[in-house]
SEKOLBA-649043 format. One record per atom (N, C-alpha, C): residue in three letters; y, z, x. Coordinates in steps of 0.02 Angstrom, whole numbers, padded with zeros to 5 digits, always signed. Layout:
N
ALAYZX;...
REM end
This chain:
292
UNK-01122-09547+01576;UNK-01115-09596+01630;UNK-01068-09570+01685;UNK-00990-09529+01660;UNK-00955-09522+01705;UNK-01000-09452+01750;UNK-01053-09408+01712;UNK-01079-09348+01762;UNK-01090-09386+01801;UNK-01160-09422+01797;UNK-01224-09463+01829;UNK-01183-09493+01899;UNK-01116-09536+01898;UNK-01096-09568+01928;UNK-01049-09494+01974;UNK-01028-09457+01956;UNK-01012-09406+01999;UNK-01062-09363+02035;UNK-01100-09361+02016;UNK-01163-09302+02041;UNK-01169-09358+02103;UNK-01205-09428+02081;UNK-01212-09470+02125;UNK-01158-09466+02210;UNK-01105-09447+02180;UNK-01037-09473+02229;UNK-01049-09395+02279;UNK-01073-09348+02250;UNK-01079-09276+02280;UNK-01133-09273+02330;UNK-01185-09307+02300;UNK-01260-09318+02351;UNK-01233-09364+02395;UNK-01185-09417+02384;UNK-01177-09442+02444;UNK-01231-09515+02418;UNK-01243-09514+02366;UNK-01292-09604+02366;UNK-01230-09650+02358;UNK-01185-09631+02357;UNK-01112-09668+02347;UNK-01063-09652+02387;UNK-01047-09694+02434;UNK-01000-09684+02481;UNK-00924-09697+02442;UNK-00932-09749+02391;UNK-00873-09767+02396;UNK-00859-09757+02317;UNK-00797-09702+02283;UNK-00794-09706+02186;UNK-00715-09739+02176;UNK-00734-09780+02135;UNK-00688-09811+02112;UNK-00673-09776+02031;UNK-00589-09773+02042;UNK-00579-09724+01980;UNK-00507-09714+01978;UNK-00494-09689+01900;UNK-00430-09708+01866;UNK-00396-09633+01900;UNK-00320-09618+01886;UNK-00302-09554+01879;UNK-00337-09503+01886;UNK-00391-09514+01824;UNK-00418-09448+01799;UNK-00449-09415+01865;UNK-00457-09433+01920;UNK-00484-09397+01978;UNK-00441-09353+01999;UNK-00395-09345+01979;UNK-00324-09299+01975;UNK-00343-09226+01942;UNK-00390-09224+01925;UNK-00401-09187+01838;UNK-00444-09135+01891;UNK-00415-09078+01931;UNK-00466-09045+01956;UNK-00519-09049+01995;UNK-00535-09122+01995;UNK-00607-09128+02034;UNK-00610-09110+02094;UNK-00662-09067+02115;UNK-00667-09044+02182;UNK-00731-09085+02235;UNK-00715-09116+02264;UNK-00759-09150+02307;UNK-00752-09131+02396;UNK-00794-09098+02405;UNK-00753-09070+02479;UNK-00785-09143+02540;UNK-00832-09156+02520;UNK-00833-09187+02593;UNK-00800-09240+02579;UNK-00745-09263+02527;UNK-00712-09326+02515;UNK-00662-09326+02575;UNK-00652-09362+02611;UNK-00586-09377+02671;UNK-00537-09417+02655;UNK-00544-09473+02615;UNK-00503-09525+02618;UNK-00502-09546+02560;UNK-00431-09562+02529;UNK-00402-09581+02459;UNK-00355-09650+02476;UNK-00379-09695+02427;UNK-00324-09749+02433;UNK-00297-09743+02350;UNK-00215-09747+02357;UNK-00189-09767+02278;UNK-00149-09805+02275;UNK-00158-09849+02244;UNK-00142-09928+02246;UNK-00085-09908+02192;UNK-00031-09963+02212;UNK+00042-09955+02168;UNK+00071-09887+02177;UNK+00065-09867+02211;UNK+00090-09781+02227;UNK+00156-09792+02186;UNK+00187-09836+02212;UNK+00264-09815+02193;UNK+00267-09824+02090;UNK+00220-09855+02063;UNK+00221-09818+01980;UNK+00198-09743+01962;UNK+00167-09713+02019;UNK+00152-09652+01999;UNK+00219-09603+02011;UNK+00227-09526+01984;UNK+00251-09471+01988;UNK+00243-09429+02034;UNK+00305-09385+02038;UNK+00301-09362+02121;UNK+00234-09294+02120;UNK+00240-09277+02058;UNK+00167-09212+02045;UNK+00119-09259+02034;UNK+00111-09322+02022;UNK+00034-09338+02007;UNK+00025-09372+02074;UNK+00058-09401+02134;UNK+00029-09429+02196;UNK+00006-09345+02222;UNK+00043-09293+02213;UNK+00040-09242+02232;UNK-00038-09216+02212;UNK-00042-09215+02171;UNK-00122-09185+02130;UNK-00177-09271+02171;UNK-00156-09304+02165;UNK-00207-09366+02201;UNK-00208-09348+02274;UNK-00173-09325+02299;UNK-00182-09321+02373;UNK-00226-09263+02359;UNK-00208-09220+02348;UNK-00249-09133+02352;UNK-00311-09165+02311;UNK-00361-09210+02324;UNK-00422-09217+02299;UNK-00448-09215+02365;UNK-00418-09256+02431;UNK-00459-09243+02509;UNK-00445-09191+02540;UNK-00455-09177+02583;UNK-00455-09130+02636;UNK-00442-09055+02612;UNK-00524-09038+02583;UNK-00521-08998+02538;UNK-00585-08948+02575;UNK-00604-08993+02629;UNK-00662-08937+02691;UNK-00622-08946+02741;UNK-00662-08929+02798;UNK-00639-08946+02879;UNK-00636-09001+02902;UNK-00635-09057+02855;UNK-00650-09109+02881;UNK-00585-09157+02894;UNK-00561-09192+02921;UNK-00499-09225+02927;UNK-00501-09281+02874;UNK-00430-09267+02848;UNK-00416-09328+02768;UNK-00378-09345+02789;UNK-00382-09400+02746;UNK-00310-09483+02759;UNK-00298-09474+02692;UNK-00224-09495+02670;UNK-00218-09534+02608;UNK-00151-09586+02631;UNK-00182-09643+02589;UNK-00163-09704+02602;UNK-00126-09723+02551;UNK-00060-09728+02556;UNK-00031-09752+02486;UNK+00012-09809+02472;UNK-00028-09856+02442;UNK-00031-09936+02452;UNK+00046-09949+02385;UNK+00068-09998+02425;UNK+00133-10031+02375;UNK+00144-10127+02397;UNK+00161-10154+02363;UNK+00138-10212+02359;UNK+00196-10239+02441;UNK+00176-10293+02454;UNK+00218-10295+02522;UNK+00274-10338+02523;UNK+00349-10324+02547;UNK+00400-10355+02520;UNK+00423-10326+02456;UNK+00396-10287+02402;UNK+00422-10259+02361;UNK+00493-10225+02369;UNK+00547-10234+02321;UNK+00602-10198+02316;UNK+00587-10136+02275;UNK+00582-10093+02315;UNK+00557-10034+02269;UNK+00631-09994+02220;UNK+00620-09961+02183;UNK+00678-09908+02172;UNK+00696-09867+02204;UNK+00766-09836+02211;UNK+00771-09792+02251;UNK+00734-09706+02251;UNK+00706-09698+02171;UNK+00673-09633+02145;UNK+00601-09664+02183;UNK+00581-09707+02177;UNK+00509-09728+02220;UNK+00517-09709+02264;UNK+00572-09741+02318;UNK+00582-09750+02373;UNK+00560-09665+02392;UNK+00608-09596+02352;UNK+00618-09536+02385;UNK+00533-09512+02378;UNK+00522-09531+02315;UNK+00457-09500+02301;UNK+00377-09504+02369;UNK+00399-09577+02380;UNK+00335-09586+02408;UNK+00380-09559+02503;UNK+00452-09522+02515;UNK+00453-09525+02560;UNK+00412-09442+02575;UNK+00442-09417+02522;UNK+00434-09336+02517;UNK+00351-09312+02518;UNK+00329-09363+02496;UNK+00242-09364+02474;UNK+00236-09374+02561;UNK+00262-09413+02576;UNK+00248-09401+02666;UNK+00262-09355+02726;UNK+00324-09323+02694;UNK+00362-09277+02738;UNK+00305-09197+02718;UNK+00302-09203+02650;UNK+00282-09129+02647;UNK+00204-09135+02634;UNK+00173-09119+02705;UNK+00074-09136+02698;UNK+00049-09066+02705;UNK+00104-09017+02721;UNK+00049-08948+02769;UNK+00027-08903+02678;UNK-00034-08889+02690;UNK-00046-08828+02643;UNK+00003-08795+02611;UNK+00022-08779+02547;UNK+00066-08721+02521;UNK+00124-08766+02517;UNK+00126-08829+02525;UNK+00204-08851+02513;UNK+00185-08887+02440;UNK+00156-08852+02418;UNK+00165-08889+02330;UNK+00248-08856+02302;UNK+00263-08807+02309;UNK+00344-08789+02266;UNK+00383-08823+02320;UNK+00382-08857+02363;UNK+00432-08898+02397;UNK+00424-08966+02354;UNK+00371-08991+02361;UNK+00346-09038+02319;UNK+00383-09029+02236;UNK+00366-08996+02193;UNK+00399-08988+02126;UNK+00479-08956+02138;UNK+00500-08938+02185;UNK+00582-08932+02180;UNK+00607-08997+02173;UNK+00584-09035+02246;UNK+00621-09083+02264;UNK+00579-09168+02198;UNK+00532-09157+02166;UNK+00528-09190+02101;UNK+00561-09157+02048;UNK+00589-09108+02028;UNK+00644-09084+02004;UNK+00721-09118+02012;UNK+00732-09097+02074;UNK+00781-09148+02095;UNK+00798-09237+02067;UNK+00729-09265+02078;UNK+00715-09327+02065;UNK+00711-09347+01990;UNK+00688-09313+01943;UNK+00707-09306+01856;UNK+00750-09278+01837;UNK+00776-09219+01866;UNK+00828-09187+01813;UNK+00775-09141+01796;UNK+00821-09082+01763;UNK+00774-09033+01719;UNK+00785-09042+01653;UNK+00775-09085+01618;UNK+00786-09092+01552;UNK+00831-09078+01517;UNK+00821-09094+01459;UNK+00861-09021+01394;UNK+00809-09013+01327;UNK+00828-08963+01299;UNK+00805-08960+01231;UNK+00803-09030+01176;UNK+00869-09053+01181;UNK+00900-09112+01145;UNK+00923-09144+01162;UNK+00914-09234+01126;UNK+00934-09290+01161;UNK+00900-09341+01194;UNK+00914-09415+01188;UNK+00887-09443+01209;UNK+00825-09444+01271;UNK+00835-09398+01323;UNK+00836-09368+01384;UNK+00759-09343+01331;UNK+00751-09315+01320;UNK+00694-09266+01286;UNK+00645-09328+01270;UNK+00571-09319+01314;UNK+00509-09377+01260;UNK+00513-09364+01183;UNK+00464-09402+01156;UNK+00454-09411+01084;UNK+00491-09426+01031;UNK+00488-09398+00994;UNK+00554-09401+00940;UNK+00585-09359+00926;UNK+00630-09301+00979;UNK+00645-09254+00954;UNK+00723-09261+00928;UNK+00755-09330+00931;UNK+00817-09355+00888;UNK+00791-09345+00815;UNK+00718-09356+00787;UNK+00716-09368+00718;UNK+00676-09306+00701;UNK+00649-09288+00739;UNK+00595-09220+00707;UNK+00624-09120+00713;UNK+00644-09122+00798;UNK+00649-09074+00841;UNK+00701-09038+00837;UNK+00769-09064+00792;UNK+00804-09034+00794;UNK+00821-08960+00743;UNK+00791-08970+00701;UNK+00795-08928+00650;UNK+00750-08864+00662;UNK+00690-08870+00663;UNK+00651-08814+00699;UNK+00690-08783+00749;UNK+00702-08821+00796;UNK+00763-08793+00861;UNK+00802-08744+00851;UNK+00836-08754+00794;UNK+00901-08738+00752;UNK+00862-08655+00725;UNK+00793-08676+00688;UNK+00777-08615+00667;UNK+00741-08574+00715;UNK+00726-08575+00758;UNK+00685-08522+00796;UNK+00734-08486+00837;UNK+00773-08528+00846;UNK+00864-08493+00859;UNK+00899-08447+00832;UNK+00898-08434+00753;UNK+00922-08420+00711;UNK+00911-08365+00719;UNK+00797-08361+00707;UNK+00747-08316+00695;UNK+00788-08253+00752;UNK+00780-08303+00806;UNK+00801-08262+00898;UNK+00860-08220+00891;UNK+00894-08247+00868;UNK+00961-08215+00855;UNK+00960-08156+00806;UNK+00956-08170+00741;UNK+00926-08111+00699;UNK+00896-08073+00726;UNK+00844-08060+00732;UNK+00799-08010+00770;UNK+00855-07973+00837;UNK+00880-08015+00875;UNK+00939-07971+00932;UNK+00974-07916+00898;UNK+01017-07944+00837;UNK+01040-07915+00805;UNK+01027-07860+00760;UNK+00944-07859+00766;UNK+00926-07811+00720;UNK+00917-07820+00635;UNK+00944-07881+00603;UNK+00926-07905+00542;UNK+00855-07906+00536;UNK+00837-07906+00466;UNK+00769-07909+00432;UNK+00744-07990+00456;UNK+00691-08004+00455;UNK+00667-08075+00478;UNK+00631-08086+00424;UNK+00652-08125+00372;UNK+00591-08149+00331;UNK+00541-08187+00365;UNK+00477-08169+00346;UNK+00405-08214+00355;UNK+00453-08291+00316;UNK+00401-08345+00350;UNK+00441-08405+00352;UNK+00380-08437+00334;UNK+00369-08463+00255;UNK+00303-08472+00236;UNK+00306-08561+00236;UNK+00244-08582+00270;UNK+00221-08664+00287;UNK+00170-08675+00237;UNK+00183-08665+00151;UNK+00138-08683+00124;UNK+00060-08727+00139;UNK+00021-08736+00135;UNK-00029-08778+00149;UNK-00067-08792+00060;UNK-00049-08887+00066;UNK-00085-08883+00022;UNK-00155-08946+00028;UNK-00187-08933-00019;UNK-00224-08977-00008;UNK-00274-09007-00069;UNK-00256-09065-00111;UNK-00278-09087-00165;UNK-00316-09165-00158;UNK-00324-09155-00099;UNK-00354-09226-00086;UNK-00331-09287-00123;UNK-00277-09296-00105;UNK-00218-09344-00145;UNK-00188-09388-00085;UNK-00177-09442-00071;UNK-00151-09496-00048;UNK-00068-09492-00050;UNK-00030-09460+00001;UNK+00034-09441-00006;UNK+00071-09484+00069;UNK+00082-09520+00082;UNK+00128-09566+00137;UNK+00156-09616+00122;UNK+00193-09628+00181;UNK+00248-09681+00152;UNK+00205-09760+00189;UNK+00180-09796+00150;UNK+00154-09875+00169;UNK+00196-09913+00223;UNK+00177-09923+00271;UNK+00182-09953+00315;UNK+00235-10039+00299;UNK+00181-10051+00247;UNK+00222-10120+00193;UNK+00273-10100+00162;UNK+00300-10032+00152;UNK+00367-10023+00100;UNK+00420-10000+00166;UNK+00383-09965+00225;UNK+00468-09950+00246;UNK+00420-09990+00326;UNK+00425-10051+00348;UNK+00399-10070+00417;UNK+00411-10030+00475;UNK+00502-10020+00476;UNK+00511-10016+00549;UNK+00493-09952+00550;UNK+00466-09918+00624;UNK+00410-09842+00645;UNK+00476-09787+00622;UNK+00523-09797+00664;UNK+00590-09753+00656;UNK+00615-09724+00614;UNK+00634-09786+00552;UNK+00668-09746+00504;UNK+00607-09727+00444;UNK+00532-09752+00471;UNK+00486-09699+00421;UNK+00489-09618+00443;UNK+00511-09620+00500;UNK+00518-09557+00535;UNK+00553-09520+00514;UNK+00622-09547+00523;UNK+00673-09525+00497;UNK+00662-09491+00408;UNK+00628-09550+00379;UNK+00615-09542+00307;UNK+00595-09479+00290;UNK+00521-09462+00317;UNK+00483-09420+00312;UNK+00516-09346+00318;UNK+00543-09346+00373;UNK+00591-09292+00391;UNK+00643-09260+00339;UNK+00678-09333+00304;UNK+00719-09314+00254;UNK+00673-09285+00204;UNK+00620-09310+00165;UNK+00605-09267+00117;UNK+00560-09236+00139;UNK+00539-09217+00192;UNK+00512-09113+00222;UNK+00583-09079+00225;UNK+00634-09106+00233;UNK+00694-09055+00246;UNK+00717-09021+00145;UNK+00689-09066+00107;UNK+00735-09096+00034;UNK+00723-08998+00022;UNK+00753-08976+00000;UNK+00730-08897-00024;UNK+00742-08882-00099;UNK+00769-08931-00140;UNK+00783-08942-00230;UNK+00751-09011-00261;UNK+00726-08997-00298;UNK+00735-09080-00341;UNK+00797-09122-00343;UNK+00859-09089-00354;UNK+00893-09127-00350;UNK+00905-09191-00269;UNK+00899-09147-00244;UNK+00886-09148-00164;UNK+00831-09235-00162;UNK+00770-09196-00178;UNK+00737-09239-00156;UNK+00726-09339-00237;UNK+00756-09297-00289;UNK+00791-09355-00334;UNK+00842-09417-00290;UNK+00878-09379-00256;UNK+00929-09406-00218;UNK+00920-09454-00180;UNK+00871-09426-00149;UNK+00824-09466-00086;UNK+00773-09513-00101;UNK+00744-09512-00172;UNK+00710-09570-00190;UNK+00722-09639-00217;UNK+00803-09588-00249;UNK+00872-09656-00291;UNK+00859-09694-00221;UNK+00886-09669-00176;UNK+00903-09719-00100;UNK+00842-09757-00055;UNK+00790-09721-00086;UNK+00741-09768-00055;UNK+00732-09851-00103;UNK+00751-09819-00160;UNK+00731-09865-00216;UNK+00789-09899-00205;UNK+00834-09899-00195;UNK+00907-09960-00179;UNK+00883-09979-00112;UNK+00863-09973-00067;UNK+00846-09983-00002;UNK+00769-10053-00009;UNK+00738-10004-00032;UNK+00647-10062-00024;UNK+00638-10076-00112;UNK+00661-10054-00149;UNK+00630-10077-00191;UNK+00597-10005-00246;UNK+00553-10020-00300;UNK+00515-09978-00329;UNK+00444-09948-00270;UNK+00461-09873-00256;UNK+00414-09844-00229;UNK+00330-09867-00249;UNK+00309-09846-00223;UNK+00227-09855-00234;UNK+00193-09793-00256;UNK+00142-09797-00260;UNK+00087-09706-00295;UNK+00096-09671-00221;UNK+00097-09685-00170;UNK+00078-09638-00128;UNK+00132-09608-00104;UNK+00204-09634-00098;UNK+00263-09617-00086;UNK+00293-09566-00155;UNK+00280-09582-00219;UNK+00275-09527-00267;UNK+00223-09484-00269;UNK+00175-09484-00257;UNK+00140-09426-00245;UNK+00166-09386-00186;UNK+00190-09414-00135;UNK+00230-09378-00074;UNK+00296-09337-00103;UNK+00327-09375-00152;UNK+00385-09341-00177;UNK+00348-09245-00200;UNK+00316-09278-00240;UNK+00277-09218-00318;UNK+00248-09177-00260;UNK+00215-09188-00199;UNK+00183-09116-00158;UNK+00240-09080-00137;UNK+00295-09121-00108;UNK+00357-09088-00074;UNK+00387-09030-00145;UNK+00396-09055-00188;UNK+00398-09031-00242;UNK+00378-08976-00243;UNK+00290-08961-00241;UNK+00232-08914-00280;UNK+00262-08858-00192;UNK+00278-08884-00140;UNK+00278-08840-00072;UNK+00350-08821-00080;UNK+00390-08824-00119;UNK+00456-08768-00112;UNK+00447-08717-00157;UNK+00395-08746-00223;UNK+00398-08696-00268;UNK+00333-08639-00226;UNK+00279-08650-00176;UNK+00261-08639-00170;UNK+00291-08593-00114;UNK+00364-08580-00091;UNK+00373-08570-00045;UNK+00426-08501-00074;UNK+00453-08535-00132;UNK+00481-08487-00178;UNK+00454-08414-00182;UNK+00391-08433-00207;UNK+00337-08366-00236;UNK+00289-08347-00182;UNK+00308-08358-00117;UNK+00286-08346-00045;UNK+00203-08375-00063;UNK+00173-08432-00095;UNK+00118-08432-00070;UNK+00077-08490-00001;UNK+00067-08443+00020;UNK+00003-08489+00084;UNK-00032-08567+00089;UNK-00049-08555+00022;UNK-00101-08612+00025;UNK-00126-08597-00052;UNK-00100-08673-00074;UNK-00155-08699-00142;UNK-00202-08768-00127;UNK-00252-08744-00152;UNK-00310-08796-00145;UNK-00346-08818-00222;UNK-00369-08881-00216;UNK-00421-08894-00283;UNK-00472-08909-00259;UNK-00541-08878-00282;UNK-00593-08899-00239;UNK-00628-08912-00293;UNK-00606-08967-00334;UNK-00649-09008-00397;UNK-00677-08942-00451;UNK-00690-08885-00429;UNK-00697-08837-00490;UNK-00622-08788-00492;UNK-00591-08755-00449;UNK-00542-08694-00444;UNK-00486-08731-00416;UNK-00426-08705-00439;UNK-00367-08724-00418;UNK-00371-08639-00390;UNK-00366-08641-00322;UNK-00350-08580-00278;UNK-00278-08562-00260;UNK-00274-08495-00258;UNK-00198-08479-00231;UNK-00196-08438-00189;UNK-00201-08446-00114;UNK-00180-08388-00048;UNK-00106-08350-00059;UNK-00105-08302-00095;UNK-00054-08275-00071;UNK-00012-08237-00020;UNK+00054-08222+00004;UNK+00060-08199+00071;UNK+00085-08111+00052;UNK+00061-08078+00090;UNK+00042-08012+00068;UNK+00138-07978+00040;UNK+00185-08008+00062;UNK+00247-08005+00022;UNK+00282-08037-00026;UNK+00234-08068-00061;UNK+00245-08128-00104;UNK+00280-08078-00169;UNK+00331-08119-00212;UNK+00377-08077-00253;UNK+00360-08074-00329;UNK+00303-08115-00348;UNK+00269-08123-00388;UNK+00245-08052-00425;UNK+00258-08029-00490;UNK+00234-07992-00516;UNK+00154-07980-00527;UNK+00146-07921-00490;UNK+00065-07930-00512;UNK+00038-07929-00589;UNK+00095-07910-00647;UNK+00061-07905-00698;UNK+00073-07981-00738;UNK+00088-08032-00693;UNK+00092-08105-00694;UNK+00008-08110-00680;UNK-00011-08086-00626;UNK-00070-08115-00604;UNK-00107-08093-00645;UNK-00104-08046-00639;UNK-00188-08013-00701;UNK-00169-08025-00782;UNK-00113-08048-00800;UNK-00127-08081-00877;UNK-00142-08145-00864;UNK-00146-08176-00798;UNK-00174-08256-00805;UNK-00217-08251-00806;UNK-00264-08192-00769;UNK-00351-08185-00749;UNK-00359-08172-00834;UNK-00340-08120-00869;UNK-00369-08102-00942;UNK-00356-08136-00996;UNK-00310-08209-00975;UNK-00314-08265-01016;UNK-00377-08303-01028;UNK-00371-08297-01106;UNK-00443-08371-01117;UNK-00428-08430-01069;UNK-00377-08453-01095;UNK-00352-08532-01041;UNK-00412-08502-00975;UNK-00392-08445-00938;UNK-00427-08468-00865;UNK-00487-08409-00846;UNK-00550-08422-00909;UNK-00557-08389-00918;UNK-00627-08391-00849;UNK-00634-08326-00817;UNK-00687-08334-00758;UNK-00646-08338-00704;UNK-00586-08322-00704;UNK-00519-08336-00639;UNK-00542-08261-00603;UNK-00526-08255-00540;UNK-00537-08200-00499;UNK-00481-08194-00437;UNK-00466-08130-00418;UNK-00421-08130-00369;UNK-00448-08067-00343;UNK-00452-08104-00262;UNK-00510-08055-00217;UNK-00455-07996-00164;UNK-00479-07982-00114;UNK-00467-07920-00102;UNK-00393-07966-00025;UNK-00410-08016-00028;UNK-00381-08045+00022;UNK-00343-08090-00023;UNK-00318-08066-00067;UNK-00253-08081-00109;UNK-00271-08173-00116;UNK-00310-08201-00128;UNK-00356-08248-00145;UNK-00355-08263-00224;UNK-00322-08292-00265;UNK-00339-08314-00343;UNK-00365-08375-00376;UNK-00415-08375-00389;UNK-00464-08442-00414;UNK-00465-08437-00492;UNK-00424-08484-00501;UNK-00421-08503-00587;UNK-00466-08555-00599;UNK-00518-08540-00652;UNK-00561-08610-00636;UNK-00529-08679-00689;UNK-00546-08735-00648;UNK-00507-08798-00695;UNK-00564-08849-00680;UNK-00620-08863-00697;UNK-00674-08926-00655;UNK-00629-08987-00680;UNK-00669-09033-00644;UNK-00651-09099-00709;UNK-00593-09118-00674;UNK-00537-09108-00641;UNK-00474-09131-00680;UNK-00475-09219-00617;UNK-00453-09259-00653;UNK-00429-09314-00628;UNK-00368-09299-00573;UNK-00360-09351-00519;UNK-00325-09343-00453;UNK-00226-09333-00505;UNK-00242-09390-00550;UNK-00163-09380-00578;UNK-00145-09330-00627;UNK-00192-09290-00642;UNK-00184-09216-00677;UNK-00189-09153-00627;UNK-00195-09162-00557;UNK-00209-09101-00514;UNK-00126-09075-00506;UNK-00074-09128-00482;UNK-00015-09103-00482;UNK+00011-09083-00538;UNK+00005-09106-00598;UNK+00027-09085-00648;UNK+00020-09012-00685;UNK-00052-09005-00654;UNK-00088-08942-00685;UNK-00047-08891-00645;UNK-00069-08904-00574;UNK-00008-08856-00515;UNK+00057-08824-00552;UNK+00095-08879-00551;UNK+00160-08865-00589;UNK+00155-08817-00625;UNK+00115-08847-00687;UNK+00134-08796-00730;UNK+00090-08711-00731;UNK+00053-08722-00684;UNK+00023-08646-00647;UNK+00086-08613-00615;UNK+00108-08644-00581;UNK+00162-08621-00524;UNK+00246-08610-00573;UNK+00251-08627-00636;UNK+00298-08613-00685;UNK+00281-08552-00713;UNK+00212-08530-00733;UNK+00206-08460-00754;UNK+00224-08417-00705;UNK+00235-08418-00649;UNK+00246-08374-00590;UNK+00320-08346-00595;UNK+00357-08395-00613;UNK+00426-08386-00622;UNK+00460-08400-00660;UNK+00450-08412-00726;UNK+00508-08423-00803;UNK+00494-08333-00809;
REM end
């Protein structure tokens, strides 16, 4: 619908398109002359900027019209925005344009309120490590590979909406046990949920038991374990500390018997059958032969 109605606007069977932002998004229409944007003063000093640069894009003479309600007390960041959007029209003044909207935000920071999203509850720690990484490396230290297990058992692992309501401190929550790096650690953190809401639910303990199965998995450097209803799989990472003569007495075990480990350091122990509340369990105790 949105081609049909643009192709239309290009032939010209439509004099007049009515349309959100998104006309901002690149569109090139040359014989367009004239733009109206209503409420100018809620928009940004780069997006009136990208709305204007949709006309006068041939030889042809463009208007843009930028409508604000009448009598309005505007803000004074409105006020500069929509003055500068007027002062600076000639070609090539787009970096006058983004200095002086620079000016008008601030240039951010890394951290802090000041920063979108949630980077008070998520952002800081990564921050912390890619810093670290940066630094090491200056220095010339060894950089360990920094392994993001991936797992995937098709298991129901989050925290219910009904056990912790407010958005924030599930945030917060979550964060705490991705940070937990021991059992004891993450024991700690479940005592306090449980004095806090009450007796956890299956999906918030199953969240505990993966965090769990991903340090040990992080231990013995592996990639990625998967169950795909026949093989419990193991990606290993090509410096993983794991004895190989660990691996090949698990392959020449009866227990797993038909297990294979391919050329892309890949190990498939076969297990069919197992029920969703025996997949972590089985893990475990796979991921215990690796290291007693």
């Amino acid at each position: 619908d949105l081609e049909l109605v643009m192709v239309k606007f290009l032939k010209k069977e439509y004099n007049l398109l009515i349309c959100t932002t998104i006309i901002g998004s690149g569109i090139d229409v040359p014989t367009a002359n004239t733009i109206v944007v209503n409420r100018a003063d809620r928009f940004g000093l780069s997006q009136l900027y990208q709305l204007r640069g949709r006309v006068g894009r041939s030889k042809e003479d463009a208007y843009a019209y930028l409508l604000v309600p009448r009598g309005m007390m505007l803000s004074r960041d409105a006020q500069k925005r929509l003055r500068i959007i007027q002062e600076f029209s000639d070609h090539g003044s787009g970096f006058k344009v983004a200095t002086h909207d620079l000016e008008i935000r601030g240039g951010g920071n890394f951290l802090g309120v000041s920063q979108s999203g949630h980077v008070s509850a998520v952002g800081f720690e990564l921050y912390t490590e890619l810093m670290e990484k940066a630094v090491a490396e200056l220095k010339g230290d060894t950089v360990v590979d920094d392994i993001r297990p991936e797992i995937k058992f098709g298991l129901s692992a989050f925290i219910p909406d009904n056990f912790i309501e407010d958005e924030h401190r599930r945030l917060v929550t979550y964060k705490k046990i991705s940070l937990a790096r021991t059992d004891e650690e993450l024991s700690y953190i479940k005592e306090e949920l449980m004095d806090c809401y009450g007796n956890t639910p299956t999906e918030v303990d199953t969240l505990f038991e993966l965090i769990r199965v991903r340090n040990q998995l992080k231990e013995i450097m592996v990639k990625k374990m998967e169950y795909d209803g026949k093989n419990m799989v193991m990606v290993f990472h090509q410096n993983s500390p794991v004895d190989p003569e660990r691996i090949i007495g698990l392959i020449k075990s009866r227990q797993y018997e038909g297990s294979k480990l391919t050329p892309d350091l890949r190990l498939f122990l076969p297990m069919p059958g197992l029920k969703k509340k025996d997949i972590i369990t089985k893990a475990k105790d796979l991921l215990k032969s690796f290291v007693d």
